[in-house]
N, C-alpha and C positions, 0 to 999 in steps of 0.2 A: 433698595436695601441699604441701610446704614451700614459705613464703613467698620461702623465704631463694633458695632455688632461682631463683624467677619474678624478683627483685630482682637478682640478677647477670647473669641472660639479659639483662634490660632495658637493665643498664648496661654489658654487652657492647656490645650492637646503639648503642646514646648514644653509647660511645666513638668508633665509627667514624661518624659519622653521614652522610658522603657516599657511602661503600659500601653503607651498609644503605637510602638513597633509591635510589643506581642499580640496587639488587638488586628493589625494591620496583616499581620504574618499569613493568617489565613486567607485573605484577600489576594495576599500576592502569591500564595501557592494557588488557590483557585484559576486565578486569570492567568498564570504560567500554562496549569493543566488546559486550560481551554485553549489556548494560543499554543499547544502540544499537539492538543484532539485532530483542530483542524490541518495543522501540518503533518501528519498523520494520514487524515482521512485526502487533501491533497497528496500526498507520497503514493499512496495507495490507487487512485484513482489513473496515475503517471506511470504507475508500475502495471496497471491491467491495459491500458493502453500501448504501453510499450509492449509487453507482451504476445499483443495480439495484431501491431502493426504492419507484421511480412502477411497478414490472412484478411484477402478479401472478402468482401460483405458476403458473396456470392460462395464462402468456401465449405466445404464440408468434410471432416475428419470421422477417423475408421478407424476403434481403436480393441483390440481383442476386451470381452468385458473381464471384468476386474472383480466381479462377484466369487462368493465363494465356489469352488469346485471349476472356475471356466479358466484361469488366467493359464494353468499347465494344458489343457485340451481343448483349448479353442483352436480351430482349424484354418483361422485368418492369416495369409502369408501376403505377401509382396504381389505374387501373381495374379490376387484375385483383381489387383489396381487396371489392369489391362481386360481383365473379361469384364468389368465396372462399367469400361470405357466403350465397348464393344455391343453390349446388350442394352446398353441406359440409353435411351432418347433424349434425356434430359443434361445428360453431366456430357462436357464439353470437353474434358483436362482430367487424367485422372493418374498418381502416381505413387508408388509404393515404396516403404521404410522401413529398416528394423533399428531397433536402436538399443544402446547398453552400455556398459562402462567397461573400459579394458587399461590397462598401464603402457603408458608411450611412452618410450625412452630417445635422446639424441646425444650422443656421450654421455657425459658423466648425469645427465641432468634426466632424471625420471618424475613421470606426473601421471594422477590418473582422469580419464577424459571421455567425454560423451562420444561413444562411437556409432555414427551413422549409415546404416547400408542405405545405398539408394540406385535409383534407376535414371536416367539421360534426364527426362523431363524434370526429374526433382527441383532442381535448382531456380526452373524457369516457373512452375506451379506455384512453388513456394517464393518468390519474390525475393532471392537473393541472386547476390550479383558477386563476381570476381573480379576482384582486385586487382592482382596478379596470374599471370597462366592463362591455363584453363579449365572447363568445367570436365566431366566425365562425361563419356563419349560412350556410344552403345556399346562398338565393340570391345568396352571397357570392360561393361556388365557380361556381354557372352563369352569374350575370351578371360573371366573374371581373372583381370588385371590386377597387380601389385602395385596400383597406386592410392593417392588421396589429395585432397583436398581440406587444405585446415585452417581454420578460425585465425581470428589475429590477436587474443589472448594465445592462442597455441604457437605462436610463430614469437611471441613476447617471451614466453617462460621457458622453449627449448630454445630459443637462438640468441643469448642473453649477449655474445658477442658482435652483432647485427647482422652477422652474414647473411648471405641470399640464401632463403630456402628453396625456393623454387629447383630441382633436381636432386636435392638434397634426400638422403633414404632416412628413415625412422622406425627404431622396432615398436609394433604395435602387436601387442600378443604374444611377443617374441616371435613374429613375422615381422621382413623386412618390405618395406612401401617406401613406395620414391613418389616426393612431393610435387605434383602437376600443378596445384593451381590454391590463389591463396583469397580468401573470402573477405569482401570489404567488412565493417566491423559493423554490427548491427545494433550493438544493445539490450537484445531481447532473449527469450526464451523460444522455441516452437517443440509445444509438447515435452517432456520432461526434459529434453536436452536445452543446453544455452549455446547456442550457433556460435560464438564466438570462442566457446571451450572445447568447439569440436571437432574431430578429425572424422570426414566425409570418405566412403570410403562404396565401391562397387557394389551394389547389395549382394552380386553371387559372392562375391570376396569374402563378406562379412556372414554370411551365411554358412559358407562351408569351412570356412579358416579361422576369422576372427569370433565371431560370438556365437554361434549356430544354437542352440536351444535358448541361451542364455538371454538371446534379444527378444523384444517386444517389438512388431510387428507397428504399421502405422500408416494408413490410405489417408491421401489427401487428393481428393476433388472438386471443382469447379462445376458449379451448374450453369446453363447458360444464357439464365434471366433469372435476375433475384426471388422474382415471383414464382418459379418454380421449385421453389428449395423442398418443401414441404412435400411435393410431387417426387423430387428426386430421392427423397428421402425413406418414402414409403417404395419406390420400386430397386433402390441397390438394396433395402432387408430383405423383398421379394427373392432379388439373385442371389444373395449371397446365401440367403436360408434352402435355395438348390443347391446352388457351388458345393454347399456346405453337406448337402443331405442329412438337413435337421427333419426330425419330425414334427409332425401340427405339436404335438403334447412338450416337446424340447426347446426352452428358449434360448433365443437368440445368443450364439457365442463369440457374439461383437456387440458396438454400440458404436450409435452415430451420435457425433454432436454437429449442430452448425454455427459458422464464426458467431453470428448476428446470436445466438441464445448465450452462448459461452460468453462472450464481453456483458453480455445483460445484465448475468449469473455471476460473472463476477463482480461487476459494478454496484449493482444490488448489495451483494455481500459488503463490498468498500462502505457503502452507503449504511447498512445495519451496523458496520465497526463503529464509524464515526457516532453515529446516535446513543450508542452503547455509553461511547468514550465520555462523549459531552454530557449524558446524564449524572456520570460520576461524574466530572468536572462540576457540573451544577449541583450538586449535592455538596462536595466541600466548597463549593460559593455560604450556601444557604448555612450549612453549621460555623462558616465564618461568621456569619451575620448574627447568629444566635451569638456566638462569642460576644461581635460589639456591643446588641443589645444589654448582654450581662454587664459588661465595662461601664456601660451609661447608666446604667443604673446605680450601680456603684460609683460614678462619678454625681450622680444626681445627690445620694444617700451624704456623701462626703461634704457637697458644698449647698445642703440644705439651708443655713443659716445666711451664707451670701447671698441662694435666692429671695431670700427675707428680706434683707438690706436693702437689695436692688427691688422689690415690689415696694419696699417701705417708702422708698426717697420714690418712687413714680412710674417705676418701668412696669411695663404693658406685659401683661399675658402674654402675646404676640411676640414680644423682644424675645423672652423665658425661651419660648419653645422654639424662636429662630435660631437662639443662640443654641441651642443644644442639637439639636436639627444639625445644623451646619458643622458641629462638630465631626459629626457620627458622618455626613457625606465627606470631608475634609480626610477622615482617615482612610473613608475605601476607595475616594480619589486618588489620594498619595500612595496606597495599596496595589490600585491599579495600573498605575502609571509605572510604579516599582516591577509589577508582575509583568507588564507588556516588553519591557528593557532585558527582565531576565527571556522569557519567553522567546524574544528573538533571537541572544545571543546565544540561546542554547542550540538552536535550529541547525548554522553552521556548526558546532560542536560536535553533536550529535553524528551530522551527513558525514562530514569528515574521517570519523571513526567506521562508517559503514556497518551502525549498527542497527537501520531501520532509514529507509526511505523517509525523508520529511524532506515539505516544498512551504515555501511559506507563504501564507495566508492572508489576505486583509482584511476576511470576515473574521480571523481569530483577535485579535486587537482590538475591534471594533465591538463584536459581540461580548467579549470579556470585560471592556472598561464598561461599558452601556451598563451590564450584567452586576458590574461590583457598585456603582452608582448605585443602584437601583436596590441592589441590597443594602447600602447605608440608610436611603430614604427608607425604605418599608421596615426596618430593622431600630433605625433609630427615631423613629416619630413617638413612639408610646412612649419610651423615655423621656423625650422632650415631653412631648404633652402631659403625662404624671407631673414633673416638673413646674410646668407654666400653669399645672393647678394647685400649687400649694397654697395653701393660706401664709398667707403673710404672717400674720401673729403666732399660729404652730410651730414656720419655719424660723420665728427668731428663739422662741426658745427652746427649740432643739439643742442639743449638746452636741 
């Protein structure tokens, strides 16, 4: 390629330089939103993983159904986690949860917080572990004890002076609980609570003192070979549709999900965001492109008579449309490169503020510049080529 060629493109696009920014603008909002989409669709993917990290493959959740007319008369308690355990061939681990929001206070310092009834196995079913302390003890659940176990966001926002919580009492309810044992910190959710905002608490406790109608119920079991999830699955509706004494004509007033479909379902989901996103990203790529095309053209219209010039003294077809060509990729290059610089710095920005999970991407960078390229080339070829087909004697006496 002539140098000479690239050096007059250059100082084409120099000479105007507020039309070849606003030509460019699009470009760089384009490949921002794409190098957005994928940090996004990465946040997204980090956030259902995290999520789902304390639930093994093998795990299956009980959750009262959520349809209309069941959520107040659904008959699914705590209890049924032990006769699950008892009657199933298949589930290995089986234990029960209520859960809700209640207001905890430690002097002056009140919050409100996911409150967990649970049962001895909870802790170990669910793959969380203590910190500090200990965990809750049977005779925790039967002599439904006045203790708890809490999160380590919850030991952050009541103990702002560092003190040891651990014996420490906290009104939860406006019931008084003495702190046994403090939960290493996990990062995730399980089930509408966030483990780390939450005060763990006896299920009888929680049951007859702290939230008693107010809680949603919640079985979490283990099958005890991944291959029989499906098997397990169909024989706890069996029990539970006795337990329950549903009739044939009455559905189900629970639902089972298992880990392995939930991570799928929501992965899937991630995956349908991102495509979403990226199509609008590639959409303001493509009306960028129409942009340049119109610039080139009007940059064609304007220096009609220099193509004249330059065919008259001997320049080639080829040179016309290289140089125009190169213009039109020159702006969504520099476009691109502009977009990828903001794109990144926004990334940080954004996380910081904790207003949306974003991780950062190398397919976004990558597919955006490729992207903005590719829309200079197929955006600015017809201009070039109009162009590199003037007649010579037309384009000199143009005005």
């Amino acid at each position: 390629m002539n140098w000479e060629i690239v050096k007059m493109a250059w100082e084409s696009l120099w000479a105007k330089k507020s039309r070849s920014f606003l030509s460019m603008l699009g470009i760089i909002i384009g490949v921002t939103t794409v190098i957005a989409v994928f940090a996004v669709g990465r946040g997204a993917q980090e956030s259902v993983n995290a999520q789902f990290q304390n639930l093994s493959a093998n795990s299956i959740l009980i959750m009262p159904n959520r349809g209309r007319g069941f959520t107040s008369s659904s008959k699914l308690k705590t209890a049924d986690a032990q006769v699950i355990l008892e009657k199933s061939q298949y589930i290995s681990a089986a234990t029960g949860a209520i859960q809700g929001n209640a207001s905890v206070s430690y002097g002056s310092v009140e919050k409100s917080y996911g409150v967990l009834g649970v049962d001895e196995n909870y802790l170990t079913v669910s793959n969380l572990k203590v910190a500090q302390g200990k965990t809750l003890l049977a005779e925790d659940i039967s002599r439904r004890q006045m203790v708890a176990v809490i999160g380590s966001t919850v030991v952050t926002d009541l103990f702002t002076t560092g003190e040891e919580p651990l014996g420490k009492t906290i009104m939860v309810s406006g019931k008084r609980l003495e702190i046994v044992g403090v939960l290493e910190k996990l990062g995730s959710r399980l089930g509408m609570i966030s483990i780390d905002e939450a005060v763990i608490v006896p299920s009888s406790t929680a049951e007859k003192s702290l939230l008693g109608d107010r809680g949603q119920v919640m079985i979490s079991t283990q099958v005890d070979n991944v291959d029989n999830t499906a098997s397990a699955t169909e024989e706890i509706t069996s029990i539970l549709r006795n337990e329950h004494k549903l009739k044939t004509s009455q559905e189900d007033d629970f639902r089972i999900m298992d880990a392995g479909s939930m991570v799928g379902a929501a992965q899937e989901s991630a995956k349908t965001m991102t495509i979403l996103l990226t199509m609008i990203a590639a959409i303001t790529l493509l009306v960028s492109g129409i942009g340049i095309m119109n610039v080139m053209f009007v940059t064609v219209a304007e220096r009609t008579k220099e193509i004249g010039i330059a065919r008259a003294i001997g320049g080639k077809q080829a040179d016309i449309l290289t140089q125009f060509l190169l213009e039109s990729i020159i702006l969504s290059m520099i476009g691109g490169i502009i977009g990828i610089g903001l794109g990144q710095v926004a990334i940080p920005i954004i996380s910081y503020f904790n207003i949306i999970t974003l991780v950062s991407s190398w397919m976004g960078p990558i597919i955006g510049f490729s992207f903005s390229v590719l829309v200079g080339i197929f955006f600015g070829f017809y201009p070039a080529f109009k162009a590199s087909r003037l007649d010579p004697v037309d384009a000199l006496r143009r005005e």
